[in-house]
C-alpha positions in Angstrom: 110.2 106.6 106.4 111.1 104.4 103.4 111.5 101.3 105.5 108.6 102.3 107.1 106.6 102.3 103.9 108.1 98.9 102.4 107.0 97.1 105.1 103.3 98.6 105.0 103.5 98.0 101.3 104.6 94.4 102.4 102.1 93.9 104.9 98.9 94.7 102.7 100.2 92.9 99.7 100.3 89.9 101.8 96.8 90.6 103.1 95.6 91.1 99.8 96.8 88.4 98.6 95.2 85.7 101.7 92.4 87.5 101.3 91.8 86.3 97.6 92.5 82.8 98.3 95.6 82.9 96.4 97.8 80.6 98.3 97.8 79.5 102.1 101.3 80.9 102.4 101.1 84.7 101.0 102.4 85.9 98.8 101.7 84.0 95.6 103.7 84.7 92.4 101.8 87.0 91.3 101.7 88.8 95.0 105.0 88.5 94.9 105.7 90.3 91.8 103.8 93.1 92.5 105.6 93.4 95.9 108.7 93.6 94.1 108.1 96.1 91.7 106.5 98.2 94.5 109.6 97.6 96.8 111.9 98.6 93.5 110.0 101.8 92.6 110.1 102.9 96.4 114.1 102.1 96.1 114.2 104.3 93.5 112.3 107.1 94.1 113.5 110.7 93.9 111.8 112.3 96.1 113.3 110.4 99.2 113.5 110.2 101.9 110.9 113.1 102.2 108.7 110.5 100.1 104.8 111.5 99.7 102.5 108.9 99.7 101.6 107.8 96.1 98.4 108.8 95.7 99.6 112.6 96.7 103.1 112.2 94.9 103.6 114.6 92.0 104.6 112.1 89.9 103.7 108.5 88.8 106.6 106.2 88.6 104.0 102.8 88.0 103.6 101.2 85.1 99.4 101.7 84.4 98.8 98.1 84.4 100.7 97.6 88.2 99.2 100.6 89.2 95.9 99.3 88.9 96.9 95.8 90.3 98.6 97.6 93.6 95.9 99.9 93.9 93.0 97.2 94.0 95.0 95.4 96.6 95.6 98.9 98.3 91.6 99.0 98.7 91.3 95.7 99.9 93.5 95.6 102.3 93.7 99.6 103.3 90.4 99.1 105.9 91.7 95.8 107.0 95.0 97.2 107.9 93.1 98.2 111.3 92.3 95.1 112.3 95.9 93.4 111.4 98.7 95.8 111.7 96.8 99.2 113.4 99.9 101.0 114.3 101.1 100.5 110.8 97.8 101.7 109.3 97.7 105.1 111.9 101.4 105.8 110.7 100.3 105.4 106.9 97.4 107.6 107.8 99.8 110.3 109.1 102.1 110.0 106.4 99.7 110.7 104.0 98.3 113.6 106.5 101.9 115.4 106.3 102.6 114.6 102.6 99.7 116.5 101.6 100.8 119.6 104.2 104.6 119.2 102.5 102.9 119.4 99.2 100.5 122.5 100.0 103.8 124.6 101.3 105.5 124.0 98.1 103.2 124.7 95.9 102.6 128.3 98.1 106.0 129.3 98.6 106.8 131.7 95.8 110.1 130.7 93.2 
């Protein structure tokens, strides 16, 4: 699943990023940084390879500021997935289906 998820990452940063104009050949600099951080905190979560999604994750391993700059491209690019890369936006979809049913069974089964 974490390969999975760095190349979805990948894929809507990229999107994002043409999608702003920034430069003909995506991603930009900035893009690019973003990507990387996101790539680095994936590498380093703990909760892999059983990863939630990040918005259901437990925890919040992003700086605020990034947060806020991977979210906005998140919601940019998140409905245009389907048009661009659909099997990669129905597997996110899933993902994000389970890791909220993974996160419901732990919080009900008793210590």
């Amino acid at each position: 699943m974490p390969d999975r998820q760095q190349r979805t990452i990948a894929a809507m940063i990229k999107l994002y990023c043409r999608g702003q104009g920034h430069t003909d050949q995506p991603p930009c600099a900035d893009c690019q940084e973003m990507l990387d951080y996101a790539l680095l905190r994936l590498e380093r979560c703990p909760f892999a390879p059983n990863k939630p999604t990040c918005d259901r994750c437990p925890i919040h391993c992003y700086a605020p500021a990034m947060r806020e700059r991977v979210r906005a491209a998140m919601r940019y690019a998140g409905p245009r997935m389907l048009l661009h890369h659909p099997w990669m936006a129905l597997t996110h979809l899933y993902d994000r289906l389970m890791s909220g049913r993974r996160i419901a069974q732990r919080q009900k089964r008793p210590n």
